[in-house]
C-alpha positions as CSV (number, residue, x, y, z in Angstrom):
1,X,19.2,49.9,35.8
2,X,19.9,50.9,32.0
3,X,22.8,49.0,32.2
4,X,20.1,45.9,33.5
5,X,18.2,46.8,30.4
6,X,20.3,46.6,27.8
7,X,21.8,43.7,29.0
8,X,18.4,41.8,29.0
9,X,17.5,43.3,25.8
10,X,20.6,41.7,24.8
11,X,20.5,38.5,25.5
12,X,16.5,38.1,24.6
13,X,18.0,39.0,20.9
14,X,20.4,36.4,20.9
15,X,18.2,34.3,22.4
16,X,15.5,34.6,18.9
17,X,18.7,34.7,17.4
18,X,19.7,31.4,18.4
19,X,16.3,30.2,18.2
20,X,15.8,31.2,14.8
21,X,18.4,29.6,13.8
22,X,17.4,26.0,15.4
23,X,14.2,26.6,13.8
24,X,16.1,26.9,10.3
25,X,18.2,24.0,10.7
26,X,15.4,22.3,11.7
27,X,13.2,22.9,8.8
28,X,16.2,22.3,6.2
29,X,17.1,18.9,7.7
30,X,13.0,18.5,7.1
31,X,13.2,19.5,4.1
32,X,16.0,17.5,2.9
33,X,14.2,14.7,4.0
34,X,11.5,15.4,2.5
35,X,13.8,15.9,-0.9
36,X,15.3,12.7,-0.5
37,X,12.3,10.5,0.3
38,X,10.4,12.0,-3.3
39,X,13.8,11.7,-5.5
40,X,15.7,8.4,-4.7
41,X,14.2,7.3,-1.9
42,X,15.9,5.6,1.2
43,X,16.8,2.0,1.8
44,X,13.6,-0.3,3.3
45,X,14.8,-1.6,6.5
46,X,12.6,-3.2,9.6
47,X,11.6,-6.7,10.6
48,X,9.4,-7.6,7.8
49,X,11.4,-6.2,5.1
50,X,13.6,-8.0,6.2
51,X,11.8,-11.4,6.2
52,X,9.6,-11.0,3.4
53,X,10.0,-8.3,0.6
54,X,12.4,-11.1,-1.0
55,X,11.1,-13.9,-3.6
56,X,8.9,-16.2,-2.2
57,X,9.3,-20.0,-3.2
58,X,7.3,-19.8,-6.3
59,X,8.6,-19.1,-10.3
60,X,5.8,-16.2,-11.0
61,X,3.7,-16.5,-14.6
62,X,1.8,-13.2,-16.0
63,X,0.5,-12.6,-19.3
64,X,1.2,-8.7,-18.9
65,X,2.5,-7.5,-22.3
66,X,5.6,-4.8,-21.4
67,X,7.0,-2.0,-23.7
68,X,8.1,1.3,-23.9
69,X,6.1,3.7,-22.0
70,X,4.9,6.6,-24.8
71,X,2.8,9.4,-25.3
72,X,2.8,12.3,-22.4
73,X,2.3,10.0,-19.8
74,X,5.4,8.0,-21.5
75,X,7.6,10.8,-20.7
76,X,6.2,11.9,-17.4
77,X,7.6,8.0,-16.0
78,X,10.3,8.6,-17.8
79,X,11.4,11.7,-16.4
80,X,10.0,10.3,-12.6
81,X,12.4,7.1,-13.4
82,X,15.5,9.1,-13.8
83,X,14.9,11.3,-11.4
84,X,14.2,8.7,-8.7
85,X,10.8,9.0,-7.9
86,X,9.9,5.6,-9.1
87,X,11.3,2.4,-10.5
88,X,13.9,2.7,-13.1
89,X,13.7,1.3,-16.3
90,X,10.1,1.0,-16.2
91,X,8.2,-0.5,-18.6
92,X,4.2,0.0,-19.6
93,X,1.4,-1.9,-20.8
94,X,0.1,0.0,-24.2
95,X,-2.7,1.2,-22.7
96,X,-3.7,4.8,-22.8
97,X,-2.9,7.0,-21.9
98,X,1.1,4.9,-22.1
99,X,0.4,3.7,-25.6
100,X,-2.7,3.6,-27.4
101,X,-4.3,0.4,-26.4
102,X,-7.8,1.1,-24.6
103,X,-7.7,2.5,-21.4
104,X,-8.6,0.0,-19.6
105,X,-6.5,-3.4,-18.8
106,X,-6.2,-6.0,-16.5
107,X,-3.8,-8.9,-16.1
108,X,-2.7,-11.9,-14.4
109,X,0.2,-12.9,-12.2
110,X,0.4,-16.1,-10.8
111,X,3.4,-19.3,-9.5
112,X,3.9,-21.0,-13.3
113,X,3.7,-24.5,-11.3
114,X,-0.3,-23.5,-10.3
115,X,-1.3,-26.4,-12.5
116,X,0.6,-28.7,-9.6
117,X,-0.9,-26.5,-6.8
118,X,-4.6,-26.5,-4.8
119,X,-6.8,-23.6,-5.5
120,X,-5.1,-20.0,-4.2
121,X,-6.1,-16.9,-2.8
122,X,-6.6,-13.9,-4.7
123,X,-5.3,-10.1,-4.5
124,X,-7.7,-7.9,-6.2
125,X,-5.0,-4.9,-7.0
126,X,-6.2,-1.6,-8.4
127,X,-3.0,0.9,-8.3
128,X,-3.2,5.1,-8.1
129,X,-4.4,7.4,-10.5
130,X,-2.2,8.8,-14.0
131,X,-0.6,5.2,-12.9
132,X,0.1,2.6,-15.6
133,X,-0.2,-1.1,-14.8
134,X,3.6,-1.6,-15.1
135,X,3.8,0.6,-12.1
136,X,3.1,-1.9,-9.8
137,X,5.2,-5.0,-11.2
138,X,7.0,-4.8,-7.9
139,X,3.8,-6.3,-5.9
140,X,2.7,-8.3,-8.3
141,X,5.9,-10.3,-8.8
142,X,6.6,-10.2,-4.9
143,X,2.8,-11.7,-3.9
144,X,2.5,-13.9,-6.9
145,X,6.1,-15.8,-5.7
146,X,4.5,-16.0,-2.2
147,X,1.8,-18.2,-3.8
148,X,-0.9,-15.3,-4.6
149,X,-2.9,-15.1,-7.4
150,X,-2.7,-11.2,-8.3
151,X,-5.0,-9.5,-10.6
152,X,-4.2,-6.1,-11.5
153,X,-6.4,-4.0,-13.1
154,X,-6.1,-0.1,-14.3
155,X,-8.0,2.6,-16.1
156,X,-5.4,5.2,-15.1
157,X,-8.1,7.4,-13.0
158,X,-8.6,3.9,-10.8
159,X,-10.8,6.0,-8.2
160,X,-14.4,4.1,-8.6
161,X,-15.0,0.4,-7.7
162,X,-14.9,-0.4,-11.4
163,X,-11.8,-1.4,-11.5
164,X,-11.3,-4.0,-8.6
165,X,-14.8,-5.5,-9.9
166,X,-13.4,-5.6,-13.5
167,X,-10.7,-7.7,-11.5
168,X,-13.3,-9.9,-10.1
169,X,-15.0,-10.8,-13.1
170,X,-11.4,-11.7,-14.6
171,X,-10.2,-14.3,-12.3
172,X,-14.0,-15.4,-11.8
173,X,-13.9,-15.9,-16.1
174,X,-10.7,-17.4,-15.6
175,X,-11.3,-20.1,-13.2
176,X,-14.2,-21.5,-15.4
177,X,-12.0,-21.1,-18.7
178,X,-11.1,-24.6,-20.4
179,X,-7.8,-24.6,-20.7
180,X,-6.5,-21.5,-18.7
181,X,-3.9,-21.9,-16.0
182,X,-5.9,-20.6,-13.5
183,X,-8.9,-23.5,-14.4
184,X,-9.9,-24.3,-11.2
185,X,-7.1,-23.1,-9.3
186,X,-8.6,-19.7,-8.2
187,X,-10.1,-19.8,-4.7
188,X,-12.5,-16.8,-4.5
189,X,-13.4,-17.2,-1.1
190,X,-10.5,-15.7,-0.2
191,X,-10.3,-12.1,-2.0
192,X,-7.8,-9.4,-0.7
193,X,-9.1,-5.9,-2.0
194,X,-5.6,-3.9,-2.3
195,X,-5.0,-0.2,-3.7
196,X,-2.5,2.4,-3.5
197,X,-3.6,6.1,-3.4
198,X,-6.8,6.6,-5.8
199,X,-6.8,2.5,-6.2
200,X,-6.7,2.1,-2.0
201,X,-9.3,4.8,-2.1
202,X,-11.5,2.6,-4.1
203,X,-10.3,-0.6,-2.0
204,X,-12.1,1.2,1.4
205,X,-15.3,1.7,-0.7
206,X,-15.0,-2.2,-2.7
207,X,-14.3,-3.4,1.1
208,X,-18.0,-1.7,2.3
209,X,-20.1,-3.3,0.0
210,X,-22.2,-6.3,1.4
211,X,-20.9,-9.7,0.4
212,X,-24.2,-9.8,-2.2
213,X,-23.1,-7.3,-4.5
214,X,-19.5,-8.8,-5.6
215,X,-21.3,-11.9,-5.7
216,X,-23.4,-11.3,-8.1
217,X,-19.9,-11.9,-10.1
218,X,-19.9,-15.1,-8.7
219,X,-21.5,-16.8,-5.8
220,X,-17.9,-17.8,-4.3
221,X,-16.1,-14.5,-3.8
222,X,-16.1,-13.7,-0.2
223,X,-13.4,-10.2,0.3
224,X,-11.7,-11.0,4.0
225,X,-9.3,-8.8,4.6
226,X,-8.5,-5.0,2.6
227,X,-5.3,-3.2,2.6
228,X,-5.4,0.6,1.3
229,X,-1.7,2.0,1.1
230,X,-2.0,6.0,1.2
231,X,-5.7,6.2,0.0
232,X,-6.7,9.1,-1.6
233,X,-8.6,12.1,-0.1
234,X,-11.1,11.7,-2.5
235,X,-12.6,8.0,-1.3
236,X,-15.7,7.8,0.4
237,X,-16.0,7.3,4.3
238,X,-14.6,4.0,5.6
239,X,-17.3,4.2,8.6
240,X,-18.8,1.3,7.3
241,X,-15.8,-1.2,5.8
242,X,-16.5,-5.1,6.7
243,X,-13.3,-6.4,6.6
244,X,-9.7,-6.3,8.6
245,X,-7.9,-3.4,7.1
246,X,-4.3,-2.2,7.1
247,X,-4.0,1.5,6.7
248,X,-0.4,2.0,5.4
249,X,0.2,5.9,5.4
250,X,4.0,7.6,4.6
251,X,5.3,9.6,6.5
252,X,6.1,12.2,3.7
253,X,3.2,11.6,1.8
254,X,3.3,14.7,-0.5
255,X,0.3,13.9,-2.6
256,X,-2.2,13.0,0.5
257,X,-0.3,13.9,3.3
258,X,-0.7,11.4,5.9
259,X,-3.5,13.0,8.0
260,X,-5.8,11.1,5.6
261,X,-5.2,8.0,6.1
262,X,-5.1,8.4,9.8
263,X,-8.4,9.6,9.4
264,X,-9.9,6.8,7.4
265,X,-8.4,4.6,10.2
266,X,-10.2,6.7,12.6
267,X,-13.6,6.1,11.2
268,X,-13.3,2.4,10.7
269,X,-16.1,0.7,12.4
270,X,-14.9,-0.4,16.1
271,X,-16.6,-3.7,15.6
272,X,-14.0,-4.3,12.6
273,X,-10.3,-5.1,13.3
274,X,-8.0,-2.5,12.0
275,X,-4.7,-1.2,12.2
276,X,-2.5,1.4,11.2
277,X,1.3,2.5,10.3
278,X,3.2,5.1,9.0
279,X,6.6,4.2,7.3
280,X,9.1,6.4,8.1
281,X,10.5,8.7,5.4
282,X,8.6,6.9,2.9
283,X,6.9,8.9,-0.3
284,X,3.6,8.6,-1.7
285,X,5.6,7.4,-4.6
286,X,7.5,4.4,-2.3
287,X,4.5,1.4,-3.6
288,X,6.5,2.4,-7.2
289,X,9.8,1.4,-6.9
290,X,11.8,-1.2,-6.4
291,X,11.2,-3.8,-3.9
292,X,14.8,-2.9,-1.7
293,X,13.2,0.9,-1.3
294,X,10.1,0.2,-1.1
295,X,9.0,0.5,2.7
296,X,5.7,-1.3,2.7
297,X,6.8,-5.1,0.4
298,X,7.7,-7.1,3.9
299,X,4.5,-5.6,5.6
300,X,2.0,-5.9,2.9
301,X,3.4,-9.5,2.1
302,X,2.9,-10.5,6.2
303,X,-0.5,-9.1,6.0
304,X,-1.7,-10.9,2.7
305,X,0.2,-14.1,3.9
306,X,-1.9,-13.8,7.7
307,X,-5.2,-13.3,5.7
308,X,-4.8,-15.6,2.9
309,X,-3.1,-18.3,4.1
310,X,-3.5,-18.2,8.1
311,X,0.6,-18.1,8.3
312,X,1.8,-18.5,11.8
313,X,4.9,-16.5,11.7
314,X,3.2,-13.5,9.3
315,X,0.1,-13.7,12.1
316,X,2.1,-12.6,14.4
317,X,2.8,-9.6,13.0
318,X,-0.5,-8.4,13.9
319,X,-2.1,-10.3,16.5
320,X,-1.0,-11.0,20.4
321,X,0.4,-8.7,23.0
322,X,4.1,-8.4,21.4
323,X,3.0,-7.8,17.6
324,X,5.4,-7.7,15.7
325,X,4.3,-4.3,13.6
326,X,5.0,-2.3,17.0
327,X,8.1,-3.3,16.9
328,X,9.6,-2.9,13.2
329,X,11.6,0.2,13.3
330,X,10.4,0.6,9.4
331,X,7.3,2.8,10.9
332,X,6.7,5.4,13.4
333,X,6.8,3.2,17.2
334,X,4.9,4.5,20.0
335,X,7.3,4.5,23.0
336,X,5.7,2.4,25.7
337,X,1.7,2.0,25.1
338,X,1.2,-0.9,22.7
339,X,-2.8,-0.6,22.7
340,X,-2.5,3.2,21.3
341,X,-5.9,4.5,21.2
342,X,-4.7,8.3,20.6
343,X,-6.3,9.4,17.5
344,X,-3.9,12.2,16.2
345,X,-1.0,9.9,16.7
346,X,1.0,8.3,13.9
347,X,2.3,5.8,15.6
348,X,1.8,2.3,14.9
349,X,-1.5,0.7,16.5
350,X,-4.7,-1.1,16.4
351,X,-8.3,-0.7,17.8
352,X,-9.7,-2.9,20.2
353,X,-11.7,-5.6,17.7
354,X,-8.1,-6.5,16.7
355,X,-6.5,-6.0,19.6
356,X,-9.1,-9.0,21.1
357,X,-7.7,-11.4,18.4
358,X,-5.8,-14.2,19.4
């Protein structure tokens, strides 16, 4: 019986033993992971990177003003640059707290050929907070060559609506503007509110106002769709958004964690289409760099290019039985159930007032 014992006794040790150490592994291949999503990032791959985080057909025309990025905020993307966590080489508009222009800036991006073009659809793009507007050339470049009018706008706190309504009354000004490229060109019926971390926070609360209150800007701008990549913990509740929303979370989101925009997907009205995805081994830092590690260009493109343009092939990304987003190995697939109504999932998925689009 002691003999019994001790052998028992034995193998339950090695047993924790062995267990232990497939716990350890595990948490250092986690953590590794983890390591490389934040410094270098991994390679985009998936469906719609694959069709559309590339140039679209259009030359792109800005009138950002670039330069070196200075002060402490200079060296913080300096540092983050080299080290991998976002773009290299990046360049900054002088505004503080980058330079010491006034804090707050907006610009335009648009296809240099708009003059021969009908009037085009609008992103309203507010990025994340400490950010500088150079941060998010990436997009800007990407949606303008898709035929995108992109306003970006930036106080470098970026959490209140100010921001995306600064943006508004920009491309409202320069619609009406003799002599400006974007005279008559800028359709404002059609108004994407965008952000990324404190800016997609401020996109969930732009997206719940009631068509009145942007258009007191100007009577045209009607906001039809919203996409908030990793929104911040600190926005407001999205129980009451109006629009079709994305909700882009990363899967090692080590600023927000991705619980948070789970959770805003969670409490979206049911009466408003929405869906949800989390990018595999992406970092909160992944909307930053450049476009072939950035896991959300194809994605975001499809979804502004469905909303703003009615695309066919982009639509389907989104809408009918087989959508596309479930099966782009870029983001987290549930195995079998396409309608995945599970709310502490991560998986790709949609509630039912999108699911009912055809």
């Amino acid at each position: 019986m002691k003999a019994l014992i001790a052998l028992s006794l034995a193998l339950f040790i090695i047993s924790c033993s062995k267990d232990q150490e497939l716990l350890t592994k595990t948490t250092e291949t986690a953590t590794a992971a983890s390591l490389s999503s934040l410094f270098g990032g991994n390679p985009a791959i998936g469906i719609a990177n694959n069709e559309y985080a590339k140039t679209g057909p259009y030359a792109v025309k800005t009138n950002a003003v670039r330069g070196d990025c200075k002060l402490i905020s200079g060296l913080l993307y300096r540092f983050a640059s080299k080290t991998g966590i976002i773009a290299p080489d990046i360049k900054c508009n002088p505004q503080f707290p980058a330079g010491s222009d006034f804090p707050i800036a907006t610009e335009v991006w648009y296809p240099s050929n708009i003059r021969e073009l009908n009037r085009l659809p609008v992103v309203n793009l507010v990025g994340g907070i400490l950010s500088n507007l150079g941060n998010y050339d990436t997009y800007a470049q990407l949606w303008a060559s898709h035929g995108f009018i992109v306003v970006n706008s930036n106080d470098f706190i970026n959490l209140t609506p100010l921001m995306h309504t600064i943006g508004a009354i920009q491309v409202s000004i320069e619609d009406k503007k003799p002599g400006s490229d974007l005279q008559d060109r800028v359709d404002l019926s059609k108004m994407i509110i965008v952000g990324h971390s404190a800016g997609a926070g401020a996109a969930i609360t732009v997206s719940s106002y009631p068509p009145a209150i942007f258009q007191q800007i100007d009577k045209r701008i009607q906001i039809i769709a919203a996409l908030p990549i990793q929104p911040s913990i600190l926005t407001s509740s999205s129980i009451v958004v109006r629009t079709p929303t994305l909700y882009l979370a990363a899967e090692n989101d080590e600023v927000n964690g991705r619980f948070a925009t789970l959770n805003y997907y969670n409490l979206h009205p049911l009466i408003q289409p929405a869906w949800f995805a989390t990018a595999r081994k992406a970092s909160h830092f992944s909307p930053v760099r450049s476009i072939e590690k950035n896991e959300y260009a194809g994605i975001t493109t499809a979804w502004l290019l469905y909303h703003g343009k009615n695309d066919p092939a982009a639509k389907a990304y989104f809408v009918g039985s087989d959508y596309r987003l479930q099966q782009d190995e870029q983001f987290i697939l549930q195995p079998a159930n396409k309608l995945d109504l599970v709310p502490k999932t991560y998986s790709v998925k949609r509630n039912l007032a999108a699911n009912s689009i055809r």
